[in-house]
Backbone as CSV, one residue per row, in Angstrom:
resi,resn,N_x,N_y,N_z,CA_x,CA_y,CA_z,C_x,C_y,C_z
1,UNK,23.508,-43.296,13.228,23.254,-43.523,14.646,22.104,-42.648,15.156
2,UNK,22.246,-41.389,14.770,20.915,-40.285,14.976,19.721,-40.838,14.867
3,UNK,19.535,-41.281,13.655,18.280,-41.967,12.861,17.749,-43.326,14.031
4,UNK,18.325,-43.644,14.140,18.771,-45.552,15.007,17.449,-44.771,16.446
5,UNK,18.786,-44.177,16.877,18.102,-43.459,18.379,16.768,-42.622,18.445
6,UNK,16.816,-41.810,17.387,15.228,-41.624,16.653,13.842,-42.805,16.788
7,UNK,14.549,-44.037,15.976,13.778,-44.924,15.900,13.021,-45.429,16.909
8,UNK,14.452,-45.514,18.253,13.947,-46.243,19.682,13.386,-45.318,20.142
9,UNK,13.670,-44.170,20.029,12.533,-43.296,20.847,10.970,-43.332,20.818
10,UNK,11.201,-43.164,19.312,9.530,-43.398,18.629,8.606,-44.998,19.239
11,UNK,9.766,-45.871,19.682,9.012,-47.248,19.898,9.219,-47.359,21.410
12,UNK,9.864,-46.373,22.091,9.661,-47.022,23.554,8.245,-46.675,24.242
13,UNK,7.246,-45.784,23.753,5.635,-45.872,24.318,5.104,-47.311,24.084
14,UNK,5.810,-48.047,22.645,5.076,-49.109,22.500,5.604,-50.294,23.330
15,UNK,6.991,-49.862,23.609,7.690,-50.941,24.685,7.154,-51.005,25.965
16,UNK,6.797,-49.591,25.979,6.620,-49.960,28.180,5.293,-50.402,28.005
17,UNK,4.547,-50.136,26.742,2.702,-50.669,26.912,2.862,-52.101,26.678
18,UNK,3.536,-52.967,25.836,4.276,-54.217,25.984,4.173,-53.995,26.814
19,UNK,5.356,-53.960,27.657,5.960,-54.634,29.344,4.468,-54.435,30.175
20,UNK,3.873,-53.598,29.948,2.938,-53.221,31.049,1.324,-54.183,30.812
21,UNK,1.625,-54.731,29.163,0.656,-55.530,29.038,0.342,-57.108,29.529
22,UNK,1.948,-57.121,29.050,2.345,-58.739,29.002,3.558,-58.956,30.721
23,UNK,3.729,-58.149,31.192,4.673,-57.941,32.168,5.892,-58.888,32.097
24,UNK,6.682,-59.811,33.079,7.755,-60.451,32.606,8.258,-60.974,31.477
25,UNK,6.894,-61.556,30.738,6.763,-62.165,29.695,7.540,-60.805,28.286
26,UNK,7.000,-60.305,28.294,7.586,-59.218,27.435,8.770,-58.822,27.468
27,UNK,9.265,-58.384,28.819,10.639,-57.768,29.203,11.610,-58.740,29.139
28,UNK,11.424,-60.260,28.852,12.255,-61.469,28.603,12.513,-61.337,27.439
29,UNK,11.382,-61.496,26.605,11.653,-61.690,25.288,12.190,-60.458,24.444
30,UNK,12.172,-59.247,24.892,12.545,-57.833,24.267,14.189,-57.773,24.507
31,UNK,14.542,-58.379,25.953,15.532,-58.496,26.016,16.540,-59.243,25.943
32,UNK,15.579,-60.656,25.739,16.382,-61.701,24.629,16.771,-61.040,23.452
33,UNK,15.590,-60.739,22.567,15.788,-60.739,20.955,16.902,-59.344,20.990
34,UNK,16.764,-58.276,21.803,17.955,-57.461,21.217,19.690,-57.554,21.955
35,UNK,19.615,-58.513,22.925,21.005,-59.203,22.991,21.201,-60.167,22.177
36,UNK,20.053,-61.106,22.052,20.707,-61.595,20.945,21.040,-61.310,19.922
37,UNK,20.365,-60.141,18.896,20.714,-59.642,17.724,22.079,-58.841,17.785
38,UNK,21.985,-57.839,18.799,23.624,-57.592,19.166,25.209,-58.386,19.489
39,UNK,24.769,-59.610,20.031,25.556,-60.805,20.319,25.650,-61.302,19.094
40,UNK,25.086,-61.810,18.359,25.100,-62.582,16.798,25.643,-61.541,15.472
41,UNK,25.313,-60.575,15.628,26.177,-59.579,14.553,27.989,-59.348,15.432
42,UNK,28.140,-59.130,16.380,28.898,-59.111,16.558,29.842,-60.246,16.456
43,UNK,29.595,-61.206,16.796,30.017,-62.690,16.816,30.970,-63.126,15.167
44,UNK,29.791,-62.153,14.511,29.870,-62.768,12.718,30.974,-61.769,12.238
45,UNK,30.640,-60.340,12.598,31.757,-59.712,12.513,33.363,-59.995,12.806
46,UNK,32.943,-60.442,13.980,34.346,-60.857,14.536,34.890,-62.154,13.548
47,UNK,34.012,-62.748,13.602,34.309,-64.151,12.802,34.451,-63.939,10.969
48,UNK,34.059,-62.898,10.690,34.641,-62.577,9.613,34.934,-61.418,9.316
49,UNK,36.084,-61.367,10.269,37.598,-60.256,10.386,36.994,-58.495,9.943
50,UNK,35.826,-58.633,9.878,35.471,-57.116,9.816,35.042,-56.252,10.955
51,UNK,35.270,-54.793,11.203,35.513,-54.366,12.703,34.122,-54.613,12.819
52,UNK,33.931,-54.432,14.193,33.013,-54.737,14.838,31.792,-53.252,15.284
53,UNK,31.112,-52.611,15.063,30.151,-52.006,14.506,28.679,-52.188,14.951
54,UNK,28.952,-51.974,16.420,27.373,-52.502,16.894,27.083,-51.027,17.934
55,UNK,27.895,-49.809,17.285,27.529,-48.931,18.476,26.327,-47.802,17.348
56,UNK,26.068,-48.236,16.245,25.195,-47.359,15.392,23.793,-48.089,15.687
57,UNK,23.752,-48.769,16.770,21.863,-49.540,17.242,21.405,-50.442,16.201
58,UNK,21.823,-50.438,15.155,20.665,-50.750,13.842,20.351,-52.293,14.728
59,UNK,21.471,-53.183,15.020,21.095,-54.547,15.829,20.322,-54.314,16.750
60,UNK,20.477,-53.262,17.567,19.264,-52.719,18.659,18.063,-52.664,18.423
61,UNK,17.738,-51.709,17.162,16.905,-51.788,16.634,16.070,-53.072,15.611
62,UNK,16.971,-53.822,15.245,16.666,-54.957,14.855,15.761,-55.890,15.720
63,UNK,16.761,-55.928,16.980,16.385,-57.226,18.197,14.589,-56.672,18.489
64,UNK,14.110,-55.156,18.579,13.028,-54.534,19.118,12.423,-55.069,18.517
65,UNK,12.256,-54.606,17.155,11.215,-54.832,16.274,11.007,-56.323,15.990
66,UNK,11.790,-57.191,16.018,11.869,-58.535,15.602,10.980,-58.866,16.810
67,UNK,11.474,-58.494,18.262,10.435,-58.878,19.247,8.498,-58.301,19.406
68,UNK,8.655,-57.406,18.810,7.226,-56.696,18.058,6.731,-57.885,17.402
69,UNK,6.909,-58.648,16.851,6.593,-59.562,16.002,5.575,-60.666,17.134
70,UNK,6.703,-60.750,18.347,6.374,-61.909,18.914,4.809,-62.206,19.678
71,UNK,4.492,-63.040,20.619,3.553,-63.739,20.868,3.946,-64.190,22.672
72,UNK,3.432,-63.358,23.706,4.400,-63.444,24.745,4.767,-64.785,25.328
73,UNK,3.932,-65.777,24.845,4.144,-67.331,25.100,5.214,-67.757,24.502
74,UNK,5.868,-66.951,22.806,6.888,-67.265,22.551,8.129,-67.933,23.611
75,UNK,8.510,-69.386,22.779,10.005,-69.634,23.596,10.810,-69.074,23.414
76,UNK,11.589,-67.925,24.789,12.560,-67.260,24.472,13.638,-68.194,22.973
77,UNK,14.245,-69.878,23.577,15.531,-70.100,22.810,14.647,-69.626,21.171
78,UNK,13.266,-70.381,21.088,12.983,-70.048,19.188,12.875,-68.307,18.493
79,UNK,12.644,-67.555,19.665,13.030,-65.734,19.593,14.545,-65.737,19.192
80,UNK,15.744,-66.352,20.224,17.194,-65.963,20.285,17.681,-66.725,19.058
81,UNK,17.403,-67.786,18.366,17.809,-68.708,17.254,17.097,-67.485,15.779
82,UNK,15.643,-67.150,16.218,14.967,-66.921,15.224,15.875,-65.209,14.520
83,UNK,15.825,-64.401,15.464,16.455,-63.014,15.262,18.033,-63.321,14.828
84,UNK,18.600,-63.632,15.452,20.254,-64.220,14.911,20.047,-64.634,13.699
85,UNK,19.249,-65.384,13.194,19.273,-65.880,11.858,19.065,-64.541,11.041
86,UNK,17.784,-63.957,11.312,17.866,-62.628,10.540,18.718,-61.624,10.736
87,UNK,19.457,-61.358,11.797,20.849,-60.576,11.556,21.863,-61.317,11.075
88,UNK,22.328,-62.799,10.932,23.105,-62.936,9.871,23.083,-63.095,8.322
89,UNK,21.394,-63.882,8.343,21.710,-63.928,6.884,20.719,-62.681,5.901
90,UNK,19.522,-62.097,7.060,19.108,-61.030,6.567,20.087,-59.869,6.350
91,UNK,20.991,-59.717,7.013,21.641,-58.500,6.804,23.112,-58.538,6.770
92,UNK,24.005,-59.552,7.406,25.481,-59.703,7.378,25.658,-60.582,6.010
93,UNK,25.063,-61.153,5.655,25.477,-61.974,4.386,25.504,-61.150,3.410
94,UNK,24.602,-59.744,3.274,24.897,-59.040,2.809,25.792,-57.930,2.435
95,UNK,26.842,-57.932,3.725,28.031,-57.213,4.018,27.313,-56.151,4.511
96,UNK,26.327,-56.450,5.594,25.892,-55.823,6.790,25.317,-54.091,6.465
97,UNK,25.497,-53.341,7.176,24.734,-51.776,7.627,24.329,-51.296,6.695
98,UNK,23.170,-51.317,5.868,23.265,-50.296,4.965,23.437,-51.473,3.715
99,UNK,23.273,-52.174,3.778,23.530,-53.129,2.309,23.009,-54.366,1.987
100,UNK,22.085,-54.659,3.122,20.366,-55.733,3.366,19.812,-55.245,2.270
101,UNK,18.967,-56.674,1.422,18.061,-56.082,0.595,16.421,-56.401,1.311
102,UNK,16.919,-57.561,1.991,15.271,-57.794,3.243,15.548,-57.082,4.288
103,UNK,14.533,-56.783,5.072,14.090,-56.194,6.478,14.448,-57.539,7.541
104,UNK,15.928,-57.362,8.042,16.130,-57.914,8.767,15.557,-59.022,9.705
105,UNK,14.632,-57.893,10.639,13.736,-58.576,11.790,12.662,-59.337,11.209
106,UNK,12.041,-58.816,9.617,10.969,-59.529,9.432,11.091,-61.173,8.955
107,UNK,12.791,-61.009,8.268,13.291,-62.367,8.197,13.339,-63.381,8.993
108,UNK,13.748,-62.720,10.049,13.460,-63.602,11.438,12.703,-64.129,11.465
109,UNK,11.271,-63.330,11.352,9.643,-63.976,11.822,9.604,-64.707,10.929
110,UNK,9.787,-64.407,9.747,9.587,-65.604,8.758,10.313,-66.701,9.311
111,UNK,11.521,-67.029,9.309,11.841,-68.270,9.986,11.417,-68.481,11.287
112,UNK,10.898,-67.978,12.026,10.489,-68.344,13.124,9.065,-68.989,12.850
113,UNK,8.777,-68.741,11.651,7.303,-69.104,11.611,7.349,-70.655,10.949
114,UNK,8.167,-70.643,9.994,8.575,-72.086,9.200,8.889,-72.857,10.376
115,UNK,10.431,-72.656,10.914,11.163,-73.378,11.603,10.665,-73.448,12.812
116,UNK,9.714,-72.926,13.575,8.894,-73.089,14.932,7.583,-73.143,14.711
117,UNK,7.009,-73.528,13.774,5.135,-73.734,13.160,4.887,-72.659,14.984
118,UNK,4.653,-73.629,15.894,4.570,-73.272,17.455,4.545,-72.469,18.055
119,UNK,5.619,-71.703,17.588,6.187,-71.238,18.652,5.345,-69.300,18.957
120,UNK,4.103,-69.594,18.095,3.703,-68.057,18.233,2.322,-68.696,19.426
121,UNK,1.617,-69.801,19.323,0.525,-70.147,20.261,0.978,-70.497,21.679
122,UNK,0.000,-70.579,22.591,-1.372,-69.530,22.672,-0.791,-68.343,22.585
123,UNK,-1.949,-67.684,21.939,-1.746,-65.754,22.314,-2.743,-66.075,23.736
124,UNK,-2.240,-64.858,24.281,-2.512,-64.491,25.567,-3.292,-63.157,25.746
125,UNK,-4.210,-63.227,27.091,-4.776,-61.663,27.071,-4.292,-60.652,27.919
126,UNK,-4.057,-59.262,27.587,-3.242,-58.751,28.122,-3.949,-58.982,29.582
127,UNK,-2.499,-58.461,30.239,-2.770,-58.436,31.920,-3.164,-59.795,32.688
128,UNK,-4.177,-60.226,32.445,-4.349,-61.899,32.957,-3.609,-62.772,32.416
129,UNK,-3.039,-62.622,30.952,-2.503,-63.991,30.199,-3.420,-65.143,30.268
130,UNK,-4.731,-64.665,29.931,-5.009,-66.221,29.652,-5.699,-66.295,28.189
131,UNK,-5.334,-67.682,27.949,-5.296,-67.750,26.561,-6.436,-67.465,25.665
132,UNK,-6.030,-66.813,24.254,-7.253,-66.127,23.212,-6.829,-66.031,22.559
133,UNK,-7.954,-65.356,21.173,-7.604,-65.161,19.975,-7.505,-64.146,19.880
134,UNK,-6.380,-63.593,18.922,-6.042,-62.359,18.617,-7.405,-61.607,18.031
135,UNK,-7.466,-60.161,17.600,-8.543,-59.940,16.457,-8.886,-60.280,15.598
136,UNK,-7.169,-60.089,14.958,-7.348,-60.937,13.568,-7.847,-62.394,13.320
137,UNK,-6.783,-63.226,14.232,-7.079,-64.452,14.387,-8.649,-65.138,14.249
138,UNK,-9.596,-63.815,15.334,-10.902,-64.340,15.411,-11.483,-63.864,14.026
139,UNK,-11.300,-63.017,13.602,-11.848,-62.070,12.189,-11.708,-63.252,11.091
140,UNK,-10.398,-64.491,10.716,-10.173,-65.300,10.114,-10.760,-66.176,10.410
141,UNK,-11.030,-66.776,11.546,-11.726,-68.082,11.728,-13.278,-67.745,11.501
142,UNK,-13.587,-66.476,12.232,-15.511,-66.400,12.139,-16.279,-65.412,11.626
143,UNK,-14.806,-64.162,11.391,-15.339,-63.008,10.435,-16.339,-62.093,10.831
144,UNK,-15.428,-62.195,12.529,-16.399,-61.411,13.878,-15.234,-60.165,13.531
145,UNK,-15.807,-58.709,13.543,-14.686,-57.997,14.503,-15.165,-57.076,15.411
146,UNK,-14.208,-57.008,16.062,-14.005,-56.051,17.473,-14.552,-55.085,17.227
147,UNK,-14.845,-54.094,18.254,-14.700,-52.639,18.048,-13.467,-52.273,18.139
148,UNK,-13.489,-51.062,17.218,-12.327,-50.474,17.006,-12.076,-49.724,17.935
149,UNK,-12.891,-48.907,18.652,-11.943,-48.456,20.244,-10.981,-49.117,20.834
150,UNK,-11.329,-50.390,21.041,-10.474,-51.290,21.871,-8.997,-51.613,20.853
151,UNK,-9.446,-51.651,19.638,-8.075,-52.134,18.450,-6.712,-50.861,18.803
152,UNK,-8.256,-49.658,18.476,-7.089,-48.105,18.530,-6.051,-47.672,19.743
153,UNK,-6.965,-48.481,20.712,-6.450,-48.000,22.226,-5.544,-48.798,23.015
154,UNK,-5.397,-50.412,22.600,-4.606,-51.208,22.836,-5.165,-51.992,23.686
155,UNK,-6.791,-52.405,23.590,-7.312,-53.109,24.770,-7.492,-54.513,24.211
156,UNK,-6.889,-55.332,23.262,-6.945,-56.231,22.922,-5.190,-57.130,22.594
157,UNK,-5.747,-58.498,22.425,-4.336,-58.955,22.818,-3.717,-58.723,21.342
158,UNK,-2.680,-59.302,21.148,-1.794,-59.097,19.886,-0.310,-59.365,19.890
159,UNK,0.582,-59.517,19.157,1.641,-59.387,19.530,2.250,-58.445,20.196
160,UNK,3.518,-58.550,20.807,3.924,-57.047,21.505,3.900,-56.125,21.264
161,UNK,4.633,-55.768,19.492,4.311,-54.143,18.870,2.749,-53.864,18.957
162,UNK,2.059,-55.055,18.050,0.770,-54.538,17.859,-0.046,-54.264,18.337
163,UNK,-0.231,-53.633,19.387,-1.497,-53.774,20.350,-2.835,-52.273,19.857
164,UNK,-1.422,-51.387,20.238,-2.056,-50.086,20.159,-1.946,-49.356,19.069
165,UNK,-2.873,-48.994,18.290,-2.601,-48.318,17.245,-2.119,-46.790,17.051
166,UNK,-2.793,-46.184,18.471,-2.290,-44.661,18.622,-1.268,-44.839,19.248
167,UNK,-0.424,-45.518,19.836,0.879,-45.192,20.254,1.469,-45.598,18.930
168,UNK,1.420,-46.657,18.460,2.288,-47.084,16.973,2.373,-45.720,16.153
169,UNK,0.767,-45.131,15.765,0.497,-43.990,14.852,1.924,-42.547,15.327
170,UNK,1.309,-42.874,16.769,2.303,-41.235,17.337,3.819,-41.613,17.087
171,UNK,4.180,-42.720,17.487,5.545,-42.759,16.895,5.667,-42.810,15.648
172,UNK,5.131,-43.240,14.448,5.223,-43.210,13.233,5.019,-42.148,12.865
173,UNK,4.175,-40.563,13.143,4.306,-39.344,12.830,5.230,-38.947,13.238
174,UNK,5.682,-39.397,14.369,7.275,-39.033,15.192,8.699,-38.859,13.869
175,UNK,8.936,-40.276,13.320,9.620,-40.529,12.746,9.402,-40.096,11.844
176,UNK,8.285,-39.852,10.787,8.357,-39.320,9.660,8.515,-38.231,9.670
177,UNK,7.743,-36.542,11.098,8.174,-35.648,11.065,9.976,-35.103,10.910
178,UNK,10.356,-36.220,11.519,11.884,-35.963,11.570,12.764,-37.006,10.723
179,UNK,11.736,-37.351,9.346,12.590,-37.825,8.462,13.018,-38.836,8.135
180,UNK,12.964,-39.571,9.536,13.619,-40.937,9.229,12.980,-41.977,8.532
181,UNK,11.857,-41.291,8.311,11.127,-42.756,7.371,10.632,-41.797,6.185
182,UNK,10.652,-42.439,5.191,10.053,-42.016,4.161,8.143,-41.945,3.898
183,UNK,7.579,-40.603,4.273,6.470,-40.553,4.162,5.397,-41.503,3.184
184,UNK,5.812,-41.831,2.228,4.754,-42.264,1.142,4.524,-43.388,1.102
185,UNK,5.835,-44.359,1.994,5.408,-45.178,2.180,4.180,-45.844,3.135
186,UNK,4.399,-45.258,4.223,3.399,-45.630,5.026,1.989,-45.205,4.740
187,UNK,2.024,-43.733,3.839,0.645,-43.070,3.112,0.065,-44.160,2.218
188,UNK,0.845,-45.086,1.978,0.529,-45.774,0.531,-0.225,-46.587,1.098
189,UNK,0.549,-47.414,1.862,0.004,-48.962,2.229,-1.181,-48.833,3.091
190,UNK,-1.240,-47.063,3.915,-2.528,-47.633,4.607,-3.563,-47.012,3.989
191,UNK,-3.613,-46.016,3.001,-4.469,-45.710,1.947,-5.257,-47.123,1.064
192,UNK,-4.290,-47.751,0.459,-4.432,-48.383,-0.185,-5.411,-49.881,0.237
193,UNK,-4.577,-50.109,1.314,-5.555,-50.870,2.702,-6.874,-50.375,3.586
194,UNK,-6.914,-49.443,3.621,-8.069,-48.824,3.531,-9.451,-48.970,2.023
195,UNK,-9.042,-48.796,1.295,-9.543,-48.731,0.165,-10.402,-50.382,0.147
196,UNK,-9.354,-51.287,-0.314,-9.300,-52.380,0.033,-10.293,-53.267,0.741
197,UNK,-10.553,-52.431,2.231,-11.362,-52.985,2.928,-12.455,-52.541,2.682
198,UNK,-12.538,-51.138,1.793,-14.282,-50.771,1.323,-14.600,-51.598,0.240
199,UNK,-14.111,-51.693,-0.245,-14.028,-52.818,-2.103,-14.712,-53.820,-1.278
200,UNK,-14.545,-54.745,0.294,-15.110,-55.605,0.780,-16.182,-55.640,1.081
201,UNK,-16.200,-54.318,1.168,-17.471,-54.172,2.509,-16.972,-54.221,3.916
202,UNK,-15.670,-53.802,3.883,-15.644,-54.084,5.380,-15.696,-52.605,6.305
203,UNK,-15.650,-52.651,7.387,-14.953,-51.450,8.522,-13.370,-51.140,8.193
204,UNK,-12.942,-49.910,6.965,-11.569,-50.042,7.046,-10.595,-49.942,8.298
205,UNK,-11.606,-49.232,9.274,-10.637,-49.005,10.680,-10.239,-50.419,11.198
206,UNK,-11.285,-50.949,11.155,-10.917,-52.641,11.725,-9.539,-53.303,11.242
207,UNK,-9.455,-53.237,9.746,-8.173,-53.053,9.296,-6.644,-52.727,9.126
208,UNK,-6.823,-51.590,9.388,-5.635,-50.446,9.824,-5.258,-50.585,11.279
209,UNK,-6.464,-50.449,12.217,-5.788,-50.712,13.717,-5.360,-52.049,13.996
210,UNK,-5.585,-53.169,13.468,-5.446,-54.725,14.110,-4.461,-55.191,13.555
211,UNK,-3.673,-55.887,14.189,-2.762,-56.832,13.302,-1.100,-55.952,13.445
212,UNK,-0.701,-56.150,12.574,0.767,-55.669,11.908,0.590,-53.927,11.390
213,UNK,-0.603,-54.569,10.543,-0.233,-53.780,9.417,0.443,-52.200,9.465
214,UNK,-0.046,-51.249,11.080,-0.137,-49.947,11.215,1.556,-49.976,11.418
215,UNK,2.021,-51.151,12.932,3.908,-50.892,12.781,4.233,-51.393,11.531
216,UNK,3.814,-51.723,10.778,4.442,-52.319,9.828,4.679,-51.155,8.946
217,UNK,3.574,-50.454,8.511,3.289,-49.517,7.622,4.897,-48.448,8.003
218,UNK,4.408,-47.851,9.629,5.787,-46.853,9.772,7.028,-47.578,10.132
219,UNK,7.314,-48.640,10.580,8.739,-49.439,10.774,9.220,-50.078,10.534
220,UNK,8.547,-51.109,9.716,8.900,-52.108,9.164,9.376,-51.656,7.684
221,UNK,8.106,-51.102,6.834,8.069,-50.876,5.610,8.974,-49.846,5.110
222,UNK,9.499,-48.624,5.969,10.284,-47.765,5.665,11.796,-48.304,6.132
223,UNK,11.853,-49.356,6.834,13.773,-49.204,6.887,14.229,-48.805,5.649
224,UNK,15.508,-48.139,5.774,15.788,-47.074,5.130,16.646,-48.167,3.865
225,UNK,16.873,-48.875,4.365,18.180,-50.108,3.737,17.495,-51.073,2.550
226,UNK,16.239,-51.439,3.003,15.366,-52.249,2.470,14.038,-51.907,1.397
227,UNK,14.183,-50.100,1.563,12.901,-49.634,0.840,13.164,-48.756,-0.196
228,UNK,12.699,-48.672,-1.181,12.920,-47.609,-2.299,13.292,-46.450,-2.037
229,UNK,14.673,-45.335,-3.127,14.551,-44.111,-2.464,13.712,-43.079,-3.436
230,UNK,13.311,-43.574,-4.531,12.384,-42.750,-5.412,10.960,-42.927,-4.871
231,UNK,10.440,-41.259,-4.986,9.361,-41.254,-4.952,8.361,-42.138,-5.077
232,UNK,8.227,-41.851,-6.569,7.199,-43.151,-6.901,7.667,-44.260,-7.194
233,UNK,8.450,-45.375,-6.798,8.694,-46.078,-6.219,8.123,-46.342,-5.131
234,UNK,8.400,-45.482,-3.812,8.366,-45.538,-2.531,6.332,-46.170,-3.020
235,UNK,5.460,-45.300,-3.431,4.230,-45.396,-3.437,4.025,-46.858,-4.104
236,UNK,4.401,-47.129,-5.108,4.385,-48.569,-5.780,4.809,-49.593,-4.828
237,UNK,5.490,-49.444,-3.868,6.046,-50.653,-3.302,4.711,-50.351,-2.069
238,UNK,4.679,-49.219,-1.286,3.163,-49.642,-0.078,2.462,-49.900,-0.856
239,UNK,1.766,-49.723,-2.545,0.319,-50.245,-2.642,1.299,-51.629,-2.753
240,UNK,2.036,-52.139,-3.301,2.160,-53.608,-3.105,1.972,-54.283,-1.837
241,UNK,2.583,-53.480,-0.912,2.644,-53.913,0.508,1.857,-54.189,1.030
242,UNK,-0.012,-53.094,0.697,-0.766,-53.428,1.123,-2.011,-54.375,0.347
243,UNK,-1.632,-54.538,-1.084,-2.586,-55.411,-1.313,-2.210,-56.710,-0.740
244,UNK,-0.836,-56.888,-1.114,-0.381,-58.218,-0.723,-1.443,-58.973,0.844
245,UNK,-0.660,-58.055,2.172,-1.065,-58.023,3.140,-2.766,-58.075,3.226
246,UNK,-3.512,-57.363,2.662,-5.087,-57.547,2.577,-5.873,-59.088,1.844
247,UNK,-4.652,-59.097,0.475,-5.366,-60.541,0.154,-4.675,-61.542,1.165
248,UNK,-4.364,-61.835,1.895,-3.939,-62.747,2.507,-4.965,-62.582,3.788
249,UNK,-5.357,-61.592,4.662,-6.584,-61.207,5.342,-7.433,-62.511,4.771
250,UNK,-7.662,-62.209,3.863,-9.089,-62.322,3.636,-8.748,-63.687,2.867
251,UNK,-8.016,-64.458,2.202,-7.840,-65.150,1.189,-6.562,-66.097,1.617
252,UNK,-5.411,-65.693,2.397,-4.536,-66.652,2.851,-4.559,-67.947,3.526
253,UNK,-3.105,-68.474,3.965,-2.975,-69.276,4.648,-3.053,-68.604,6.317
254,UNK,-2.841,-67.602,6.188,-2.511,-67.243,7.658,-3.415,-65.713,8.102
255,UNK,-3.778,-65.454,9.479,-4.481,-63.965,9.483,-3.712,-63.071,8.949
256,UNK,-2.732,-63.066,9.459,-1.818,-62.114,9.092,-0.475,-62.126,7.832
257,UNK,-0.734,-60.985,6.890,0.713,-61.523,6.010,1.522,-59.805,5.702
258,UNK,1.441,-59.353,7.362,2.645,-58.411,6.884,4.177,-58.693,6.809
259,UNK,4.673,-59.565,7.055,6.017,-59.676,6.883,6.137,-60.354,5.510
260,UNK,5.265,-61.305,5.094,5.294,-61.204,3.919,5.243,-60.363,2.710
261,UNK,4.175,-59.880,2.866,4.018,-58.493,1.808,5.290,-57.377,1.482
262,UNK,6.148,-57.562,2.890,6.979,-56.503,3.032,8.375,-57.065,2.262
263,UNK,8.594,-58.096,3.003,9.522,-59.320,2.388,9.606,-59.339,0.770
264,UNK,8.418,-59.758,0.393,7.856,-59.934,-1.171,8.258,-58.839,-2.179
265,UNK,7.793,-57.570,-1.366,7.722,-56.202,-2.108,9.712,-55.664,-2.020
266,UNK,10.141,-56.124,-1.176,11.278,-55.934,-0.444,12.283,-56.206,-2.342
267,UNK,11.926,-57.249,-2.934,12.992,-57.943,-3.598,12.751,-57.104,-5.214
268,UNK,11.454,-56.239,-4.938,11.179,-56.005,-6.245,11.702,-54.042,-6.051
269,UNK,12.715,-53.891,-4.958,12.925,-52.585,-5.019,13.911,-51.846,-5.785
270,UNK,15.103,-53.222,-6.214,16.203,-52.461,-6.903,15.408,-52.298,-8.130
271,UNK,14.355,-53.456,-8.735,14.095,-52.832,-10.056,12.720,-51.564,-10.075
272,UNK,12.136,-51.021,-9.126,11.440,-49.845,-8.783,12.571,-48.973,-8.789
273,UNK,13.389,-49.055,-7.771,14.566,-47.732,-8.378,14.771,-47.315,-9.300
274,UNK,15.281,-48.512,-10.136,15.369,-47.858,-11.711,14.399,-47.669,-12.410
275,UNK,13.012,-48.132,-12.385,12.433,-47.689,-13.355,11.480,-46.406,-13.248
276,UNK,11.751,-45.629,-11.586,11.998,-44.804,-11.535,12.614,-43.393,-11.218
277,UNK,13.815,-43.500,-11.797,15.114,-43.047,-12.019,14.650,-41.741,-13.015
């Protein structure tokens, strides 16, 4: 529960810059996705006779981050269908807290992305809401990018988590100073992603600040349930995390493939444990 409340602390700078970006639009959907994730674990619990276990946040924390994902045009019902799915079958099918082998919330997005193609367009610009392309988005179609002031500082649109990279960064030193995430991971993937983007020729900052990749790196990639606890492990799974995520940049179906990468890397952790054991 310590850890849980840790977590939200570290992400409420990125919540109120949400709310303050996207205004109603945000505070709907933040507070859809984490009643619903709390409502739907509980529901399943109840429905299969095991106590009920929603005062340790992790669903709290689930519903946040799953809404980090979103797109403030998102339809709340494809958010409340999409997160429920990933707290039951990302994590209760597994016999729940502590015993997920995927990252819950990112399961979600994945089905939200199959099962709602839609439901992430238009992105919107902060404060006016009117409709645009993300960074990435434009970086994929014309292989323009931004300045990175605006990526670092949160002056561009994005999904809700992603906007700002120094509030993401400060909470992610947050959490790792106090443990709750495992350092090497997030060292890995944005090292490695960095690297990556020089091998291109590109601006690695352009990289690191836009998109997923930076919450991804400290919140996504470290849940504690879903990520390696060996060392090197932990490092083998971010460089996976981040090549994955970079060839898809540049080479995918889509701008963005951090929930994939994470997802992907996610299934190859029990055998990183052991092989280094």
């Amino acid at each position: 529960m310590k850890m849980m409340k840790g977590v939200l602390l570290a992400l409420l700078p990125v919540t109120i810059y949400a709310i303050y970006s996207y205004r109603l639009s945000a505070l709907i959907l933040i507070s859809a996705s984490i009643i619903a994730a709390v409502v739907a674990e509980t529901i399943y619990q109840k429905a299969a006779g095991r106590p009920i276990k929603i005062n340790n946040f992790s669903a709290v924390v689930t519903g946040l981050l799953f809404s980090f994902t979103l797109s403030p045009s998102t339809p709340v019902y494809a958010a409340v269908i999409s997160v429920a799915f990933g707290i039951i079958v990302g994590k209760q099918l597994f016999g729940g807290f502590a015993k997920n082998l995927f990252n819950p919330a990112l399961l979600g997005r994945l089905f939200l992305i199959f099962a709602f193609p839609a439901a992430l367009s238009p992105w919107q610009s902060r404060i006016d809401m009117v409709s645009t392309a993300t960074p990435l988005g434009n970086f994929w179609e014309t292989g323009e990018m931004i300045a990175i002031n605006d990526a670092f500082f949160g002056l561009v649109p994005g999904s809700l988590g992603e906007m700002s990279a120094l509030l993401i960064f400060l909470g992610g030193i947050y959490i790792v100073y106090k443990k709750y995430a495992r350092w090497r991971i997030p060292a890995s993937i944005l090292v490695t992603a960095a690297l990556f983007a020089l091998l291109m020729g590109h601006n690695p900052f352009f990289h690191l600040f836009t998109g997923s990749l930076m919450i991804g790196a400290f919140f996504y990639a470290t849940d504690p349930m879903s990520s390696p606890r060996r060392p090197g492990a932990q490092i083998v799974f971010g460089i996976g995390i981040a090549i994955i995520i970079m060839s898809m940049r540049f080479w995918g179906w889509l701008p963005e493939g951090t929930a994939f990468g994470i997802l992907i890397m996610n299934i190859f952790v029990p055998i990183l444990d052991k092989k280094f054991e």
